[in-house]
mmCIF file of the N, C-alpha and C atoms, coordinates in Angstrom:
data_MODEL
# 
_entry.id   MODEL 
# 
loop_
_atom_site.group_PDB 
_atom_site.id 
_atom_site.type_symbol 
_atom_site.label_atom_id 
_atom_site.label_alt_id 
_atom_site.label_comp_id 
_atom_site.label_asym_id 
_atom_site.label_entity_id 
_atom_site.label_seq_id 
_atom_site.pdbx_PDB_ins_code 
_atom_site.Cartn_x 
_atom_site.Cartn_y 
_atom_site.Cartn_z 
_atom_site.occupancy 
_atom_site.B_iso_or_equiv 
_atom_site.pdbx_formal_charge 
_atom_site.auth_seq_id 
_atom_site.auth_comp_id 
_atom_site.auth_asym_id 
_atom_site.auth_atom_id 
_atom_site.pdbx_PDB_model_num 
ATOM 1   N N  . UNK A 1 1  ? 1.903  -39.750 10.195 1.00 0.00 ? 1  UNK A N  1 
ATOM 2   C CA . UNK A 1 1  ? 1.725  -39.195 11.510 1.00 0.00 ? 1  UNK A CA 1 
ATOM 3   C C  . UNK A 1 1  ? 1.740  -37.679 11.417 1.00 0.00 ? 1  UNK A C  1 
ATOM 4   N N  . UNK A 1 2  ? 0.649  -37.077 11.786 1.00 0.00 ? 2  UNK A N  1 
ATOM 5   C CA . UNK A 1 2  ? 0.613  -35.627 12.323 1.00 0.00 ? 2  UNK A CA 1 
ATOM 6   C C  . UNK A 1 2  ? 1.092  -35.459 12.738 1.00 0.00 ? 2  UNK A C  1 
ATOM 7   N N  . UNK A 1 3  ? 2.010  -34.190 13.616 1.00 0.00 ? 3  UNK A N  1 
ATOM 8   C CA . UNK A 1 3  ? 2.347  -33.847 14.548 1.00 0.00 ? 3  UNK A CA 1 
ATOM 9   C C  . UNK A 1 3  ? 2.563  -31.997 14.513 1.00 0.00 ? 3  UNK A C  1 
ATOM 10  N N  . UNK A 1 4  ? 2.039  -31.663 15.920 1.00 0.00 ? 4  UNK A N  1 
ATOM 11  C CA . UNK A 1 4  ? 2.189  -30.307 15.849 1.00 0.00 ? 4  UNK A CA 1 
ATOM 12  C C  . UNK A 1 4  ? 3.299  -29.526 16.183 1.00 0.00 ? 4  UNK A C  1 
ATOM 13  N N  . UNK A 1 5  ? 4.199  -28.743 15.173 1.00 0.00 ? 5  UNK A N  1 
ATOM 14  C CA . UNK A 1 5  ? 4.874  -27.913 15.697 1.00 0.00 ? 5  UNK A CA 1 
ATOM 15  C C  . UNK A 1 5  ? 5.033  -27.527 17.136 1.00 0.00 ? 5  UNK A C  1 
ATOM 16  N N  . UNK A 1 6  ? 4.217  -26.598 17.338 1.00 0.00 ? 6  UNK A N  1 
ATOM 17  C CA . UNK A 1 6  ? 3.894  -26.719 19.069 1.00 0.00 ? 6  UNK A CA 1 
ATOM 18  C C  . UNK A 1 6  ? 3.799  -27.259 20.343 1.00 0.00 ? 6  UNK A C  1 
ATOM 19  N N  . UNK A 1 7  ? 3.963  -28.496 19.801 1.00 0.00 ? 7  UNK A N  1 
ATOM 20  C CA . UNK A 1 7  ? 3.676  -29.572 20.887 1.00 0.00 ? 7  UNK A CA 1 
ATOM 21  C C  . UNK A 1 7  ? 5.483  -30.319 20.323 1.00 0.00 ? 7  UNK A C  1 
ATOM 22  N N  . UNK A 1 8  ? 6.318  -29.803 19.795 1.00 0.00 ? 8  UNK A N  1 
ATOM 23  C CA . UNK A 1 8  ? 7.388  -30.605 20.113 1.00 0.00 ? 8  UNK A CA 1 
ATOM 24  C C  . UNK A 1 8  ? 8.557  -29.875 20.896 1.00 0.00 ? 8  UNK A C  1 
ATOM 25  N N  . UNK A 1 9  ? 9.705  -30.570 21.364 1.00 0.00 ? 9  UNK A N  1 
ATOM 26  C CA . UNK A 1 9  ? 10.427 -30.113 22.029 1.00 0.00 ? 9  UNK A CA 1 
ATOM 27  C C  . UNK A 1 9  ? 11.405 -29.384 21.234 1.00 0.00 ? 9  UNK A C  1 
ATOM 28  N N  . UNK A 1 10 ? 11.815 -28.167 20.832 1.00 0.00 ? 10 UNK A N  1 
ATOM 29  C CA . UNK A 1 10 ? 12.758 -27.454 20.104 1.00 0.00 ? 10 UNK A CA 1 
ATOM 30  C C  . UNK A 1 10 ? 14.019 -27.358 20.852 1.00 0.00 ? 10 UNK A C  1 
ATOM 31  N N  . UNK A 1 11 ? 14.862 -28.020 20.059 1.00 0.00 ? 11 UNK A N  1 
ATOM 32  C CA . UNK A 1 11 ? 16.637 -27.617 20.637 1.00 0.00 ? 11 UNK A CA 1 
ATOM 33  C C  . UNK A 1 11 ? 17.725 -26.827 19.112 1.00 0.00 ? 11 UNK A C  1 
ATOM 34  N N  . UNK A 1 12 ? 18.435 -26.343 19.802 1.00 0.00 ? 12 UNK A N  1 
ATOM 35  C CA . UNK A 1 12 ? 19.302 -26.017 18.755 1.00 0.00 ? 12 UNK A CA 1 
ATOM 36  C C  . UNK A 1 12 ? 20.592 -25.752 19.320 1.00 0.00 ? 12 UNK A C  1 
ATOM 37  N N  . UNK A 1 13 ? 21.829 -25.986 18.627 1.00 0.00 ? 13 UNK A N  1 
ATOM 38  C CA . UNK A 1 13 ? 23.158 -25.896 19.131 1.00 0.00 ? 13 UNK A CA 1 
ATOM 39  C C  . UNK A 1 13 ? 23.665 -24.830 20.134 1.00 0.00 ? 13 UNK A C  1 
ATOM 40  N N  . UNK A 1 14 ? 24.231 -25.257 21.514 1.00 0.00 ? 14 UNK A N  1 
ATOM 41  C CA . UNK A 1 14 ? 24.787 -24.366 22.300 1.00 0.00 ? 14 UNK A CA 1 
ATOM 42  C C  . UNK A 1 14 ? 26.299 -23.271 21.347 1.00 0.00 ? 14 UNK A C  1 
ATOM 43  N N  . UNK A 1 15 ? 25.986 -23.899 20.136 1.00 0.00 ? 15 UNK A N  1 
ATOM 44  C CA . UNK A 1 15 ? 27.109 -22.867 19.491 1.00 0.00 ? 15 UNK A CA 1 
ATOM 45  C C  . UNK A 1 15 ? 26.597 -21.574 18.805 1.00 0.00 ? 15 UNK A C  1 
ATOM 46  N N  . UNK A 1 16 ? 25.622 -21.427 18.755 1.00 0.00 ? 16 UNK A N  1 
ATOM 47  C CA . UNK A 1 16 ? 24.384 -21.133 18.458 1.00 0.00 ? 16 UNK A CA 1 
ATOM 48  C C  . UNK A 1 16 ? 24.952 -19.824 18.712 1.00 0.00 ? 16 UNK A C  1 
ATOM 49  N N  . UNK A 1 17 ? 24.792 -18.467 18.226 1.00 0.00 ? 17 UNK A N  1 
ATOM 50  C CA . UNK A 1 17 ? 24.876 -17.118 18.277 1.00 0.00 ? 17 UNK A CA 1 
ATOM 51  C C  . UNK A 1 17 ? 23.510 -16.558 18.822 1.00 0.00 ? 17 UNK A C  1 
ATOM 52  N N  . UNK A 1 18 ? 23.141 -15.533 19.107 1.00 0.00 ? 18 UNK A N  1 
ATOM 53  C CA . UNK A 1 18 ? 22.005 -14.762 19.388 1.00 0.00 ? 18 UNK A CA 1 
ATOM 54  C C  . UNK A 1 18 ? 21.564 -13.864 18.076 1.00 0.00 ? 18 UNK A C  1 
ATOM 55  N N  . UNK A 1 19 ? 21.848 -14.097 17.055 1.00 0.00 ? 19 UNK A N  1 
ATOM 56  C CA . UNK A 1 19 ? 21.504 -13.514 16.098 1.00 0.00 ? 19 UNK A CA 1 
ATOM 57  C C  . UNK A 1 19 ? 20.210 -14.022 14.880 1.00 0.00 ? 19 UNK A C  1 
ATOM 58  N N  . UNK A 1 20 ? 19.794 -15.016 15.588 1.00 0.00 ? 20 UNK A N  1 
ATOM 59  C CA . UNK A 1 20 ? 18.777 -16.041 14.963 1.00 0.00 ? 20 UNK A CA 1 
ATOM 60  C C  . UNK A 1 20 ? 19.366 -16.733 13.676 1.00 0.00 ? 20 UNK A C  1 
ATOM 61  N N  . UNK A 1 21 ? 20.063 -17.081 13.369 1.00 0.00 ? 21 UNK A N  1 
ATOM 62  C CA . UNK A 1 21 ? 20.306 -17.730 11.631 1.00 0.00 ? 21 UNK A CA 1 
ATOM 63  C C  . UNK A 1 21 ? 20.662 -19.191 12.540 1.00 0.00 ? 21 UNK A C  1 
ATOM 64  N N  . UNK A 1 22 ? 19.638 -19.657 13.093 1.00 0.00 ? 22 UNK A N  1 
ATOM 65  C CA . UNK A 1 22 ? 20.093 -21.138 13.502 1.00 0.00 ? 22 UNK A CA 1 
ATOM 66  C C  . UNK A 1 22 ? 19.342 -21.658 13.039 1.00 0.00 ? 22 UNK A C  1 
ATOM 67  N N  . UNK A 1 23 ? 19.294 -22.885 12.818 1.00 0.00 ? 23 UNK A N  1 
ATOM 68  C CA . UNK A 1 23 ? 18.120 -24.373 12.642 1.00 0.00 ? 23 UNK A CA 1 
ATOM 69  C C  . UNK A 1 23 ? 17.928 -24.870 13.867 1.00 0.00 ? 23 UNK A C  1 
ATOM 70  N N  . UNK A 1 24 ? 16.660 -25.425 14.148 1.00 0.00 ? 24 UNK A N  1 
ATOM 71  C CA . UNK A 1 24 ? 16.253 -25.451 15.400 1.00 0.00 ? 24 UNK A CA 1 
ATOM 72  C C  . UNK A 1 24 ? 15.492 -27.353 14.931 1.00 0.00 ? 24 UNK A C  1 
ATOM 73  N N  . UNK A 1 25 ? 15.848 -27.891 15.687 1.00 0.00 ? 25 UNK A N  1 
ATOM 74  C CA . UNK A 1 25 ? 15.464 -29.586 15.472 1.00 0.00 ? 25 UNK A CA 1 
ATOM 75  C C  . UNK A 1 25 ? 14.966 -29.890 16.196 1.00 0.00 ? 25 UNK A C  1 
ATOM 76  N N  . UNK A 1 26 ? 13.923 -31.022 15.992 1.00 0.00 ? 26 UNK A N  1 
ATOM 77  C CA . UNK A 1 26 ? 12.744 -31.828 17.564 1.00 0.00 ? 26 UNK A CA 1 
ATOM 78  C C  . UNK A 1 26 ? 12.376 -33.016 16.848 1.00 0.00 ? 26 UNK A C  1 
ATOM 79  N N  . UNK A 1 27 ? 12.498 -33.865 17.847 1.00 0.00 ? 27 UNK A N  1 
ATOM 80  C CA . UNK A 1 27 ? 12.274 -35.452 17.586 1.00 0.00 ? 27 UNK A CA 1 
ATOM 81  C C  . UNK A 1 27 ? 10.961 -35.787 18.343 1.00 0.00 ? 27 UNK A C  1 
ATOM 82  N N  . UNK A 1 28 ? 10.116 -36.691 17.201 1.00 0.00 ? 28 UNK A N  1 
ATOM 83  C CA . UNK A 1 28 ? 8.825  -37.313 17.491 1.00 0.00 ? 28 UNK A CA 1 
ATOM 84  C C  . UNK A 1 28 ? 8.634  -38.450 17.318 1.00 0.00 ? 28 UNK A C  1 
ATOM 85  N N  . UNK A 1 29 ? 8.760  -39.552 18.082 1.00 0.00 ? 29 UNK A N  1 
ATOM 86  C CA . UNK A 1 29 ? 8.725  -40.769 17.861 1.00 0.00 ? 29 UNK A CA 1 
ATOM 87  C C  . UNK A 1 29 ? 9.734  -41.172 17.013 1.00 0.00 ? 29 UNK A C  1 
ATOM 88  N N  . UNK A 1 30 ? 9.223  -41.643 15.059 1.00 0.00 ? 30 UNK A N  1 
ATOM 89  C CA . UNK A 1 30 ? 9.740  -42.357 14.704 1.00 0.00 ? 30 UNK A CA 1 
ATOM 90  C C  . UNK A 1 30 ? 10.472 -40.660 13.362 1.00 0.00 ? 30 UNK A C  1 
ATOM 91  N N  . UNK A 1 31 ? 10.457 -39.624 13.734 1.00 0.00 ? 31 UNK A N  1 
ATOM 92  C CA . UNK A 1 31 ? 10.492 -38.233 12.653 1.00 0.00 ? 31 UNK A CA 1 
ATOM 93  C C  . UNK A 1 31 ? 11.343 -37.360 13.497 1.00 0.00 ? 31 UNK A C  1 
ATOM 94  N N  . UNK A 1 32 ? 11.408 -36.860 12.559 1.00 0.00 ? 32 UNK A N  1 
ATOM 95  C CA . UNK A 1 32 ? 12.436 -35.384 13.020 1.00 0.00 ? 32 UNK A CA 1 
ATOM 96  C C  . UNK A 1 32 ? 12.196 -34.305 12.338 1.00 0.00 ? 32 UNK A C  1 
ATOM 97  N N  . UNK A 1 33 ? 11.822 -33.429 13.219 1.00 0.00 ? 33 UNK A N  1 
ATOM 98  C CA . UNK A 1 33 ? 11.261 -31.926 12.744 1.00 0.00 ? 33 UNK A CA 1 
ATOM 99  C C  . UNK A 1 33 ? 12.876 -31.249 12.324 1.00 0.00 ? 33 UNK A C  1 
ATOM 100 N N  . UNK A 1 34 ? 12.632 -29.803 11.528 1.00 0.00 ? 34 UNK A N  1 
ATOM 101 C CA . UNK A 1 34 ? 13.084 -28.995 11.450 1.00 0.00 ? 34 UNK A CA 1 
ATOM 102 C C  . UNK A 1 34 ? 13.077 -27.560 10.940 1.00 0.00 ? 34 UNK A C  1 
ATOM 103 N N  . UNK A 1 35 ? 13.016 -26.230 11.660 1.00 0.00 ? 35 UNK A N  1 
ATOM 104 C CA . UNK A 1 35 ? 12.996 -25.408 10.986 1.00 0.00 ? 35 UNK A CA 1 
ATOM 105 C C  . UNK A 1 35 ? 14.066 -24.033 11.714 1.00 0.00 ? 35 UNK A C  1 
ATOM 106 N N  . UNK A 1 36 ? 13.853 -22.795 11.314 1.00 0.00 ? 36 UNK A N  1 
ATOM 107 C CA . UNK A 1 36 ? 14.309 -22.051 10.709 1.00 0.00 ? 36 UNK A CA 1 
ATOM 108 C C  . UNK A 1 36 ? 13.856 -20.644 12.365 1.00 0.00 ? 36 UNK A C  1 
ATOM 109 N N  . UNK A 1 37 ? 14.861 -20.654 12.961 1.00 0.00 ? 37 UNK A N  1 
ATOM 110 C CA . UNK A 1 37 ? 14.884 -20.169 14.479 1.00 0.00 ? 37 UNK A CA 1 
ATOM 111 C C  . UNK A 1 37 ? 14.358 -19.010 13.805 1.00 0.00 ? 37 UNK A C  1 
ATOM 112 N N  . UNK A 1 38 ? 14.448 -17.961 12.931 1.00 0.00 ? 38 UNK A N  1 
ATOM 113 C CA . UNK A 1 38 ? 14.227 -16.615 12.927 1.00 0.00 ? 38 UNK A CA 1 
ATOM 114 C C  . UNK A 1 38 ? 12.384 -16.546 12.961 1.00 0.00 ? 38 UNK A C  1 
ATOM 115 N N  . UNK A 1 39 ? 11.791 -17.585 12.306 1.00 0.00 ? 39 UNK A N  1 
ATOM 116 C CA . UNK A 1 39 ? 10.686 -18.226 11.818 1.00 0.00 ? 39 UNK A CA 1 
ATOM 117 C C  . UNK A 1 39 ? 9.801  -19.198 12.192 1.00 0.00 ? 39 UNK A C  1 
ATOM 118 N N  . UNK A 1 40 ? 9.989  -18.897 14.042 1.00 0.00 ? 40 UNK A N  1 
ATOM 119 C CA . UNK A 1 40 ? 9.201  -20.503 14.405 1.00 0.00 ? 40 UNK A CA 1 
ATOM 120 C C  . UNK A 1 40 ? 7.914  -20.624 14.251 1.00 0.00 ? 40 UNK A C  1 
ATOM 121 N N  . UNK A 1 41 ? 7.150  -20.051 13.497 1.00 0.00 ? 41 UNK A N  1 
ATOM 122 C CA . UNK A 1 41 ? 5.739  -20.258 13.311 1.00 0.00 ? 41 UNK A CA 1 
ATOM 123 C C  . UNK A 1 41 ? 5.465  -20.425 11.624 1.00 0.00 ? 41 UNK A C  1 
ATOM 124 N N  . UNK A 1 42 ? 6.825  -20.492 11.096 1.00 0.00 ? 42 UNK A N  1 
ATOM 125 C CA . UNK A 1 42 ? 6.695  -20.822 9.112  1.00 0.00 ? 42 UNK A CA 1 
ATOM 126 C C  . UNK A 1 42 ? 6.859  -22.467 9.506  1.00 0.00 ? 42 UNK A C  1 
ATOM 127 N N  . UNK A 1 43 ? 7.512  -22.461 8.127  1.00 0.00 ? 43 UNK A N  1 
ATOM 128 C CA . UNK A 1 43 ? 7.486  -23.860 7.530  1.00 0.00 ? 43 UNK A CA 1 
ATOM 129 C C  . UNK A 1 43 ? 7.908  -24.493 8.553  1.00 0.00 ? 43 UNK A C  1 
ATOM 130 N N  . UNK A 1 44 ? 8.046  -26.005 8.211  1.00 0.00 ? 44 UNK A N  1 
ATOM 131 C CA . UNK A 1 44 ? 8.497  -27.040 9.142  1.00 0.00 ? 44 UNK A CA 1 
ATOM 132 C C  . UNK A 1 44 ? 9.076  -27.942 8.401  1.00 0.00 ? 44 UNK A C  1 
ATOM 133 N N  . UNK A 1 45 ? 9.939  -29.046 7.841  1.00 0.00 ? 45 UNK A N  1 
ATOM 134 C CA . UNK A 1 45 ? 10.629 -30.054 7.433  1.00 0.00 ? 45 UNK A CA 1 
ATOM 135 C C  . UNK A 1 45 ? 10.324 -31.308 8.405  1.00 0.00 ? 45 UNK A C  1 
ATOM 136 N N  . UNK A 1 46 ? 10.138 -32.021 8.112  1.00 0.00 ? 46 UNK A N  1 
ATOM 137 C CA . UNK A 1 46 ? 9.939  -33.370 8.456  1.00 0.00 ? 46 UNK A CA 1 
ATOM 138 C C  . UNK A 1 46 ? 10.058 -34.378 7.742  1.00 0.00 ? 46 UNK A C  1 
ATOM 139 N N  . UNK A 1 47 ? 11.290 -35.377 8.709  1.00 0.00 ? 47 UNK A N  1 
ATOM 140 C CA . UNK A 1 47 ? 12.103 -36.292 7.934  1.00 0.00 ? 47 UNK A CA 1 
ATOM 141 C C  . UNK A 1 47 ? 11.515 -37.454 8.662  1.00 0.00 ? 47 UNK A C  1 
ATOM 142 N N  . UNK A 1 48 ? 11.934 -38.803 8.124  1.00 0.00 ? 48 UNK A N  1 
ATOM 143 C CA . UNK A 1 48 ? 12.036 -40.321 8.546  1.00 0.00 ? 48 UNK A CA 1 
ATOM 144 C C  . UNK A 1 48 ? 13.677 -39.784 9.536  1.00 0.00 ? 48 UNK A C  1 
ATOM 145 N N  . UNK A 1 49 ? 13.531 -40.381 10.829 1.00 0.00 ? 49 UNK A N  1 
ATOM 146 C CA . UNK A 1 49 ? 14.720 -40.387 11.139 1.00 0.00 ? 49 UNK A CA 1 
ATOM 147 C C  . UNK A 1 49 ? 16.175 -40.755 9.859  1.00 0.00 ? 49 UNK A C  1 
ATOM 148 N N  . UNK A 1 50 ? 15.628 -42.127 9.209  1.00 0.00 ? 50 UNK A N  1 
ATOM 149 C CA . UNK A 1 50 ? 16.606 -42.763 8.349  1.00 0.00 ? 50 UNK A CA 1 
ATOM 150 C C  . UNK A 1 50 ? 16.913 -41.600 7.425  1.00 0.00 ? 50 UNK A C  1 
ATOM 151 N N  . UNK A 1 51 ? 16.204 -40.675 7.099  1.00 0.00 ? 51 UNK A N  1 
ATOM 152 C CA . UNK A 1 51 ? 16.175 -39.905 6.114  1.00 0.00 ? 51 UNK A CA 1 
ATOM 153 C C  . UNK A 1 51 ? 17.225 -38.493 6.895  1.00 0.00 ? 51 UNK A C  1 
ATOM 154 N N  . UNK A 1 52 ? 17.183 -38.250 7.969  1.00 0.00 ? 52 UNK A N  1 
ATOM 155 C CA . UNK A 1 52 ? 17.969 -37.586 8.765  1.00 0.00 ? 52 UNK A CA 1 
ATOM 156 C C  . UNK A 1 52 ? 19.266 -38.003 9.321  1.00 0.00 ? 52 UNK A C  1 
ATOM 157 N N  . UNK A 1 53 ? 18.981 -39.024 9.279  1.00 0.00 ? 53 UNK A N  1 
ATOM 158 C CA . UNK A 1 53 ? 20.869 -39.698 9.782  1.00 0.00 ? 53 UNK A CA 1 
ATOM 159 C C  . UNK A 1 53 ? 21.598 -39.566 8.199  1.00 0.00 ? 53 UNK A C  1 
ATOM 160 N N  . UNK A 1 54 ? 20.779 -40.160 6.950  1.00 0.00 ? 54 UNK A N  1 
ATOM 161 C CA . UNK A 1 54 ? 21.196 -39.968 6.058  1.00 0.00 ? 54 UNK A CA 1 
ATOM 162 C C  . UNK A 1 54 ? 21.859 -38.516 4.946  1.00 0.00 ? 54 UNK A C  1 
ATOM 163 N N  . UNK A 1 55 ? 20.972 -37.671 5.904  1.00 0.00 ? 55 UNK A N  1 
ATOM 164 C CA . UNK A 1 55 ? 21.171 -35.508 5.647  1.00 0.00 ? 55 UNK A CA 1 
ATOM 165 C C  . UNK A 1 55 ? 22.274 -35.702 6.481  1.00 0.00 ? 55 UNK A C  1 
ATOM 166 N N  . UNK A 1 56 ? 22.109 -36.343 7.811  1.00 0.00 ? 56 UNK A N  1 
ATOM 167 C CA . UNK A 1 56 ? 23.567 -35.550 8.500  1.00 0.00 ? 56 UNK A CA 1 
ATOM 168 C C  . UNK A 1 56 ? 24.574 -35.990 7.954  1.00 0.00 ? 56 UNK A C  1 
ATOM 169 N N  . UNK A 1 57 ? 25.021 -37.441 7.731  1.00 0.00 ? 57 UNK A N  1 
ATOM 170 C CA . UNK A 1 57 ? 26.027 -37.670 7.117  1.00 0.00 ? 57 UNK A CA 1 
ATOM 171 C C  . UNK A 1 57 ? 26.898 -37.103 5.966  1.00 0.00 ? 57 UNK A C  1 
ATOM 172 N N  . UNK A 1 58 ? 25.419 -36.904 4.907  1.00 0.00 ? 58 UNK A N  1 
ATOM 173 C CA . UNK A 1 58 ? 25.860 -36.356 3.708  1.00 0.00 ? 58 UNK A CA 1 
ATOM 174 C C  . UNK A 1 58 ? 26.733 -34.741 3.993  1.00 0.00 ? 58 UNK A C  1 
ATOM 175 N N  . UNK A 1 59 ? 26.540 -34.076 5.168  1.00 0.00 ? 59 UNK A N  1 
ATOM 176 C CA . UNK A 1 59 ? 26.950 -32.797 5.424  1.00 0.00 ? 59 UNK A CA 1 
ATOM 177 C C  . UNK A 1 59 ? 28.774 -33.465 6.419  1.00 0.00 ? 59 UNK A C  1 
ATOM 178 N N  . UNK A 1 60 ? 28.635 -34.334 6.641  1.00 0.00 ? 60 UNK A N  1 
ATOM 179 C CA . UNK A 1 60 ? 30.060 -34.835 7.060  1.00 0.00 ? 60 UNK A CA 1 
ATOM 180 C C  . UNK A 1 60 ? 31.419 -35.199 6.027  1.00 0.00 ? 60 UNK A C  1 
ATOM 181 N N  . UNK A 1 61 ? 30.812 -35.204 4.856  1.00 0.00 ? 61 UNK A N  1 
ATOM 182 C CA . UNK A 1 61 ? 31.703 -36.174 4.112  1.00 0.00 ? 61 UNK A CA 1 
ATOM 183 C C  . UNK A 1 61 ? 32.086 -34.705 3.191  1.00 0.00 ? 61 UNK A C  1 
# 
């Protein structure tokens, strides 16, 4: 599945500073975007959700 940067919904943590060093995340159907708030027009990351529940966890333990 394609999907355009542009056309997804961008959120990022209300803990979030004003200094840009955040990650900024958006969900598409069955994927999950991610990139790099200072940079919203670079790269992009795109996971399998499973593949994202599986990143977040690994950052819990």
């Amino acid at each position: 599945m394609k999907v355009s940067p542009s056309s997804l919904q961008w959120r990022k943590s209300s803990r979030s500073g004003n200094n840009g060093a955040c990650v900024e995340v958006a969900a598409a159907a069955d994927l999950v975007a991610a990139r790099d708030s200072k940079d919203p027009d670079g790269p992009v990351l795109v996971f399998s959700r499973a593949r994202w529940a599986s990143f977040l966890a690994g950052l819990n333990e």
